[in-house]
C-alpha positions in Angstrom: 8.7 0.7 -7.1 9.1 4.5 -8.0 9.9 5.8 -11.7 13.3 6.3 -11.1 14.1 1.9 -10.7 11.4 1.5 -13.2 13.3 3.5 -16.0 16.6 2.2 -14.2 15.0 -1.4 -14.9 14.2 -0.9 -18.5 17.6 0.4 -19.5 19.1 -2.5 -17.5 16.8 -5.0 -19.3 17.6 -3.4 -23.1 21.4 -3.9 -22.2 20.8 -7.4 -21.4 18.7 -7.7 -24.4 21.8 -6.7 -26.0 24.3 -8.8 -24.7 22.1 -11.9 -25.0 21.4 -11.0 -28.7 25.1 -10.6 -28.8 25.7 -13.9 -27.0 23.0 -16.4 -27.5 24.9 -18.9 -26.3 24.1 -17.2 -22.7 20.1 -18.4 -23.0 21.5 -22.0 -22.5 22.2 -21.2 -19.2 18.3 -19.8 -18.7 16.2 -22.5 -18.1 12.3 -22.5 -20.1 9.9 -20.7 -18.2 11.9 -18.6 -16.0 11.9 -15.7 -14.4 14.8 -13.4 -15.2 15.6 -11.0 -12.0 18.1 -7.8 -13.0 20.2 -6.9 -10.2 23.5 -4.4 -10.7 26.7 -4.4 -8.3 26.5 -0.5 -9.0 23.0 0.0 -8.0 21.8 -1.4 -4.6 18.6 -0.1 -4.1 17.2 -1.4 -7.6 19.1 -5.0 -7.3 16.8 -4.8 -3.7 13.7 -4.0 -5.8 13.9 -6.7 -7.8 15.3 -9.7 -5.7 12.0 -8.9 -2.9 9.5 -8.9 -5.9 11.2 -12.6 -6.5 11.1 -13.1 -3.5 7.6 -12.5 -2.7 6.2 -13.8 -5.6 4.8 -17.5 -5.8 5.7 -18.5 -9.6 7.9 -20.6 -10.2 11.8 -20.6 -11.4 14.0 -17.6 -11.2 17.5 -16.3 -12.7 19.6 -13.3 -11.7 20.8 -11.8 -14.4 23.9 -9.6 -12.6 26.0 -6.8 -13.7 29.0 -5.6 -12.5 32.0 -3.6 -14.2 30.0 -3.7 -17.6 29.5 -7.7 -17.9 26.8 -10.0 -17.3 26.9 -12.9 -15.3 23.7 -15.3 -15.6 23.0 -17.3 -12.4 20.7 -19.2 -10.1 18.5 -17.7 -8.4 17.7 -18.6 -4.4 14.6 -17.4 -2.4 
């Protein structure tokens, strides 16, 4: 993963920090122990980055946290 998706990654991840502290009611839908996976409708490359590390990776549960047009959806994830 170069710089470039890593800082992309932790502005992504402080904005949903953000809306989730805004919104706790959005942690209901994330169940206990899971991974959350960033992905962005604006920003194909990084959402790529992040679903192959999921899907690679051997641990357990896994949520998308997805934004498009400035709002956050939360949903399943699928290998």
């Amino acid at each position: 993963m170069t710089k470039q998706l890593i800082k992309k990654n932790i502005e992504l991840s402080h904005e949903f920090d953000t809306y989730v502290a805004d919104h706790p009611a959005a942690l209901k839908r994330i169940p206990s122990g899971a991974h959350i996976i960033i992905t962005s409708a604006h920003d194909a490359a990084l959402s790529a980055a992040n679903t192959s590390i999921a899907r690679n990776s051997r641990s357990g549960k896994f949520v998308e946290a997805h934004k498009s047009d400035g709002s956050w959806r939360i949903r399943e994830f699928q290998k």
